[in-house]
C-alpha positions as CSV (number, residue, x, y, z in Angstrom):
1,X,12.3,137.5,50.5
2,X,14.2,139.3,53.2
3,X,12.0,141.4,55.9
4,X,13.4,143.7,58.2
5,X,11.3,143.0,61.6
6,X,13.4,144.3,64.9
7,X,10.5,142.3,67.2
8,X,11.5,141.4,70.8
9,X,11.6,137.4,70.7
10,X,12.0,135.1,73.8
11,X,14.2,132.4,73.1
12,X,15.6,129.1,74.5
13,X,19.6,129.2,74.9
14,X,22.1,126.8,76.2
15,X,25.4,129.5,77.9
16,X,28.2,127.4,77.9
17,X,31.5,128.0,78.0
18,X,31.3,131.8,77.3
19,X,29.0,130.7,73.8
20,X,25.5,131.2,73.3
21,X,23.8,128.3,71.5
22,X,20.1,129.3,70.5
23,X,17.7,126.1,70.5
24,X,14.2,127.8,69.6
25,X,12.3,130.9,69.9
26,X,9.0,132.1,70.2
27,X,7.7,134.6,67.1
28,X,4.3,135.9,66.6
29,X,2.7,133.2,68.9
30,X,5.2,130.4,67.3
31,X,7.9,128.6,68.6
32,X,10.9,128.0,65.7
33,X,13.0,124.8,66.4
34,X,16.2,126.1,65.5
35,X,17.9,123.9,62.8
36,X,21.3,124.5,62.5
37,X,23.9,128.0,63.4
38,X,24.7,129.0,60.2
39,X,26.6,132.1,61.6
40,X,27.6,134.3,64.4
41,X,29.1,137.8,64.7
42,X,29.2,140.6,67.5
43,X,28.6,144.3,66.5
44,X,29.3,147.2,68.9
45,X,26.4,149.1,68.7
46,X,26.4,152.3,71.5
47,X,27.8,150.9,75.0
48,X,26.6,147.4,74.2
49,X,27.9,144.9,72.1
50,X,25.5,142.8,70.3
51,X,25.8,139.2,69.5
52,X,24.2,138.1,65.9
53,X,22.8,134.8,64.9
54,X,21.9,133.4,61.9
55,X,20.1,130.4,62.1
56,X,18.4,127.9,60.0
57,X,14.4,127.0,61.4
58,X,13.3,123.4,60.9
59,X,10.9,125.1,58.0
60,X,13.8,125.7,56.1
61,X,13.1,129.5,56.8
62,X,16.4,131.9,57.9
63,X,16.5,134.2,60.7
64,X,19.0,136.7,62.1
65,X,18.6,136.6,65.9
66,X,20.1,139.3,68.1
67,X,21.2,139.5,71.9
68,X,22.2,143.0,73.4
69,X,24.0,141.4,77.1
70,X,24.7,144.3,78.8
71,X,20.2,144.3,78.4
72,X,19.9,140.3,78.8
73,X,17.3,140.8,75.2
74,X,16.7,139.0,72.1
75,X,15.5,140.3,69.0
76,X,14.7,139.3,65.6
77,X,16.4,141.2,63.3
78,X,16.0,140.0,60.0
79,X,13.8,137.2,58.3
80,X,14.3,135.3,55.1
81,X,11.2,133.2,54.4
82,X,11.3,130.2,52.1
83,X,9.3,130.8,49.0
84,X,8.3,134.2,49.9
């Protein structure tokens, strides 16, 4: 089932090279090893352009991760939760 959630998330990134590379994130109290980058895509949305992540969590569970630069934030866009 896909959710909808827009919640500010911290996450651990490795910058390098110009690339964001997401490791895990804390959601709801949780941390989420991230698996696997199974995409990426930037978006202009208003004056900032915001990088997308979709990413695989080691609970075989997908999430879409967002960072707006020009406001150094991360949120979590989107959700897909195994056998929801």
């Amino acid at each position: 089932m896909i959710q909808s959630v827009q919640d500010p998330i911290e996450v651990l990134t490795v910058f390098s090279d110009g690339h964001a590379q997401p490791l895990r994130f804390r959601w709801r109290g949780k941390v989420v090893k991230v698996v696997k980058v199974t995409g990426e895509w930037v978006r202009k949305e208003g004056d900032s352009r915001v990088h997308y992540y979709s990413v695989l969590g080691e609970s075989s569970d997908y999430f879409e991760l967002a960072y707006d630069a020009r406001k150094m934030q991360w949120t979590l866009a989107k959700v897909w939760l195994d056998g929801a």
